[in-house]
C-alpha positions as CSV (number, residue, x, y, z in Angstrom):
1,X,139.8,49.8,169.4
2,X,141.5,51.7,171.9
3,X,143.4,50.4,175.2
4,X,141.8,49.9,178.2
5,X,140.7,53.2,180.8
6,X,143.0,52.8,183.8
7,X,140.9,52.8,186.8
8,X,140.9,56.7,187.7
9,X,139.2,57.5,184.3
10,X,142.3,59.0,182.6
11,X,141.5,58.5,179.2
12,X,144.2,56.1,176.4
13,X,146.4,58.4,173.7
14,X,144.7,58.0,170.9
15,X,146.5,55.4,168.0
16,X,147.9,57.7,165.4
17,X,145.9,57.6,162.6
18,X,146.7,59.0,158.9
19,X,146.1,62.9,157.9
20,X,144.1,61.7,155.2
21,X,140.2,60.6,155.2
22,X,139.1,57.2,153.4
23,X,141.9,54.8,153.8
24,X,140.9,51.2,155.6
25,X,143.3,52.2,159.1
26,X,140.6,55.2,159.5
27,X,137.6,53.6,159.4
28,X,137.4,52.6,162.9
29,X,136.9,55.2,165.5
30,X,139.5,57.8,166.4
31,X,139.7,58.6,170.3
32,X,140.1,62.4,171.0
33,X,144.0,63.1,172.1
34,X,144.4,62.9,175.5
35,X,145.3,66.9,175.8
36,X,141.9,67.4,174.9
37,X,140.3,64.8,177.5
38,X,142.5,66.3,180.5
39,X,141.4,69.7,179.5
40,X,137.0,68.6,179.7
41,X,138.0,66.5,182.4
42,X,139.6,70.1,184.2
43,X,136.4,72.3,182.4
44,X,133.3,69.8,181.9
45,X,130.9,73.2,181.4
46,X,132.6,74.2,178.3
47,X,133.4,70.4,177.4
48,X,132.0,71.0,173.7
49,X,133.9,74.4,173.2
50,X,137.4,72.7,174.0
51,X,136.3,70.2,171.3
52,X,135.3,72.1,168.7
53,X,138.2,74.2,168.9
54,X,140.3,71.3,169.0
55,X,138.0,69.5,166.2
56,X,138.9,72.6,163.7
57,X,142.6,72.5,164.9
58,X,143.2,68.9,164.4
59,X,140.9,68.0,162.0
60,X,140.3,70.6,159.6
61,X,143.7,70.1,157.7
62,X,143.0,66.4,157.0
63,X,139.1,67.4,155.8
64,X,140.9,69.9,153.4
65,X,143.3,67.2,152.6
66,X,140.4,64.6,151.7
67,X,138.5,67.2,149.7
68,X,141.6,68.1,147.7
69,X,142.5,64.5,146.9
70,X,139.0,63.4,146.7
71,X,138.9,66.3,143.5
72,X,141.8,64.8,142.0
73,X,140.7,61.3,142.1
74,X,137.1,62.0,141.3
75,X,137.2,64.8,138.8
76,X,133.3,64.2,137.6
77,X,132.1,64.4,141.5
78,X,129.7,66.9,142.2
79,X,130.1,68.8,145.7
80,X,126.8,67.1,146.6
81,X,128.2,63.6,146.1
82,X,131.4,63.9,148.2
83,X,129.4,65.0,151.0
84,X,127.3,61.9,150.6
85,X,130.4,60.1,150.4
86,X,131.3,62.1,154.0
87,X,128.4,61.2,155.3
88,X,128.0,57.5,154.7
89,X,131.8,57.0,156.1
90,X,131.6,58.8,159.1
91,X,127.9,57.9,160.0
92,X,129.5,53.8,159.4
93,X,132.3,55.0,162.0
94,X,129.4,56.2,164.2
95,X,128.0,52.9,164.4
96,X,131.6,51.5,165.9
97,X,131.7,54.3,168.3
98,X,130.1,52.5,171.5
99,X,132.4,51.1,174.0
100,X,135.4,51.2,172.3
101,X,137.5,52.1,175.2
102,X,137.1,49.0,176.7
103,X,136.8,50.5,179.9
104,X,133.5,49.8,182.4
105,X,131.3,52.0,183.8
106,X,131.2,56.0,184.1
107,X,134.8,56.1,182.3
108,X,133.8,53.9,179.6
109,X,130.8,55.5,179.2
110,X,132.3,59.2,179.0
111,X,134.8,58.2,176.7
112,X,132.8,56.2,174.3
113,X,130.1,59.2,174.3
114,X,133.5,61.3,173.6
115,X,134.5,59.4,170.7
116,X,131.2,59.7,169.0
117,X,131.0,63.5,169.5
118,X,134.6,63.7,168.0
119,X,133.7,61.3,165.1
120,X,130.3,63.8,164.5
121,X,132.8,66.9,164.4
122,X,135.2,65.4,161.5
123,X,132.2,64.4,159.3
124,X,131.1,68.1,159.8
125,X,134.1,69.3,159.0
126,X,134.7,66.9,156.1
127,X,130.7,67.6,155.2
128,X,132.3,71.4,154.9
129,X,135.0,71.2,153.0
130,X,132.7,69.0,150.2
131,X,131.3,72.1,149.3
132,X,134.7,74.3,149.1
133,X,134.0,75.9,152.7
134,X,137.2,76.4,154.6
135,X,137.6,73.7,157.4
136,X,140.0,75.3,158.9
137,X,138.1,78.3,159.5
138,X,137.7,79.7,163.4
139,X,133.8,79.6,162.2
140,X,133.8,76.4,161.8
141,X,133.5,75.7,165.5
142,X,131.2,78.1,165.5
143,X,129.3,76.1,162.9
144,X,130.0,72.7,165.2
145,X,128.5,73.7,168.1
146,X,125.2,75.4,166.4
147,X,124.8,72.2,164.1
148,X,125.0,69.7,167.1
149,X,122.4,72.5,169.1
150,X,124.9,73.0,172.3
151,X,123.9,76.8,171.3
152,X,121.0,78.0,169.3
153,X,122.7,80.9,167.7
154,X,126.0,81.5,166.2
155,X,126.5,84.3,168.5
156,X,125.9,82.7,172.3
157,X,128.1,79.7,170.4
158,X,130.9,82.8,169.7
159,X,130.4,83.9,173.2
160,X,130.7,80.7,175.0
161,X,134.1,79.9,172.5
162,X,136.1,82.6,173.6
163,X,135.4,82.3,177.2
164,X,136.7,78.6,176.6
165,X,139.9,79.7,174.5
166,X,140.7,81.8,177.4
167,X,140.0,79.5,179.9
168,X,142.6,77.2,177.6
169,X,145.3,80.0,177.9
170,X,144.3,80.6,181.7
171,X,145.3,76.8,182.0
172,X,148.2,76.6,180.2
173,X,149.9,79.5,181.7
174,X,148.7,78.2,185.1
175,X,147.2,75.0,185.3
176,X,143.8,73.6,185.6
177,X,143.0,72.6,188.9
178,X,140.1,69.5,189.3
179,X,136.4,70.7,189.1
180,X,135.5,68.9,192.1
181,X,135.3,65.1,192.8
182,X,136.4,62.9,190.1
183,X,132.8,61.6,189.8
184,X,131.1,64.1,189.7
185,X,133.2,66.0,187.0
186,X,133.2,62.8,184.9
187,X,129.5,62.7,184.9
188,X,129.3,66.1,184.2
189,X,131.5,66.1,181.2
190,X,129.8,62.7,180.2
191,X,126.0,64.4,180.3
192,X,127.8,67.9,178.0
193,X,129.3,65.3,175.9
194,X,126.0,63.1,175.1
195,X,124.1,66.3,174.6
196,X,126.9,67.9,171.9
197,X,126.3,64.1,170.0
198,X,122.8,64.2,169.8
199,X,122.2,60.8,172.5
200,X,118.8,61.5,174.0
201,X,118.0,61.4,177.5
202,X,121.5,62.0,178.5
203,X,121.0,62.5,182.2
204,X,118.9,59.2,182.6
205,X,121.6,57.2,180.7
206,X,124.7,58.4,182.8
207,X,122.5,58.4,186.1
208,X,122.5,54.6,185.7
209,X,126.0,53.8,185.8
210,X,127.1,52.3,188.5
211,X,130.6,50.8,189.6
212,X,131.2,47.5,187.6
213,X,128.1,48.3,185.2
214,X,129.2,48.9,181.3
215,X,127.6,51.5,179.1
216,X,127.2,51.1,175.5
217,X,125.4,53.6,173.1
218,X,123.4,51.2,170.8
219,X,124.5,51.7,167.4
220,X,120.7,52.6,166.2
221,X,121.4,55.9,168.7
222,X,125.0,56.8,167.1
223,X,123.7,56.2,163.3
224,X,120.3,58.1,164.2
225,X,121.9,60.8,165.8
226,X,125.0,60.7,163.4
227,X,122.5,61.2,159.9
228,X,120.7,64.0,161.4
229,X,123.5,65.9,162.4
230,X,124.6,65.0,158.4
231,X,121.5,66.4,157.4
232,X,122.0,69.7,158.9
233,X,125.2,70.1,158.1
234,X,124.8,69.5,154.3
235,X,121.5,71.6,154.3
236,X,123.6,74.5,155.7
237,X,127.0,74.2,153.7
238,X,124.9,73.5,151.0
239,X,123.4,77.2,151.1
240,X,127.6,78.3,151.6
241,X,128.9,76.2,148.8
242,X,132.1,77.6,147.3
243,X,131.8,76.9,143.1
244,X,133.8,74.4,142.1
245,X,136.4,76.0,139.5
246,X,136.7,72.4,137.2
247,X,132.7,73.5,136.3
């Protein structure tokens, strides 16, 4: 569980976790890092573009890492059943995912949704790498945000990630400026955020927080949500899968 949201929303550093999928200190939840909440926070339109080019940055060595290992260890494993071993762990971890900043209202509510997204992205990316497809590919946040239908089509996902990687360099070279009033912008990112994860009726849910008031996802929305988007993604690395040279 992660520390408690100070009162202006800034989200916790995440607790660093090992490189390496599977072990018992991963299975909770992992937080996004805090350079990637203060740039959504700064850009909440192109909240799930900064993630998924983040999600491939951060997390595609460790999926490659679990796959490789995960080979060794399990030398009879077919492609199919370490992505069924992907899925099942990370759509557990969704379960956790609600409240885990410990924070109330809109900030808790943004971050927990925040959380879930990022846990959605490593079981994609793990998902990938099952079936020998390069995590680490740029197309793989391509992949993320066409699997958790923030675009249709590969290209308008393409589109909308370079205009966020630029935006990125635009900030680093001369910082972000805040998007408005901190409310607003939170709820803002909090709505892009639920839509990326798959949480249904995003507006209504983040329309009801109020000052004081906690929001939790229900586990029965991150575990729903969480096996479709496992669905997808093993239906369409499935149809990529890179042959396994031990066959």
């Amino acid at each position: 569980m992660t520390d408690p949201v100070p009162a202006d929303g800034q989200p916790p550093a995440p607790t660093p976790q090992p490189a390496a999928a599977g072990t018992a200190a991963q299975e909770a939840p992992e937080a996004p890092p805090v350079t990637l909440w203060d740039r959504m926070r700064a850009d909440p339109q192109y909240a799930p573009e900064h993630l998924a080019l983040e999600a491939v940055r951060r997390l595609g060595p460790e999926a490659a890492q679990w796959a490789r290992r995960a080979r060794a260890e399990q030398p009879d494993a077919s492609a199919e059943d370490l992505a069924e071993q992907a899925a099942r762990r990370f759509v557990n971890r969704a379960r956790l995912s609600g409240a885990v900043s410990g924070a109330a209202g809109l900030p808790g509510a943004v971050i927990d949704v925040g959380v879930l997204a990022w846990t959605q992205a490593r079981m994609v990316l793990h998902i990938a790498a099952a079936y020998g497809v390069d995590p680490l590919h740029s197309d793989r946040a391509t992949d993320l945000l066409v699997l958790q239908r923030v675009h249709k089509v590969a290209e308008s996902a393409r589109l909308a990630l370079g205009v966020a990687a630029g935006r990125e360099r635009a900030g680093a070279l001369f910082g972000m400026g805040g998007q408005g009033h901190l409310g607003r912008a939170m709820l803002r990112l909090g709505v892009r955020l639920a839509q990326m994860a798959g949480v249904r009726a995003a507006k209504r849910v983040f329309a009801k927080v109020v000052p004081g008031a906690a929001i939790i996802l229900g586990t029965w929305a991150n575990s729903s949500a969480t096996t479709d988007l496992a669905e997808r993604s093993r239906a369409l690395y499935r149809g990529r899968a890179v042959p396994d040279p031990r066959r």
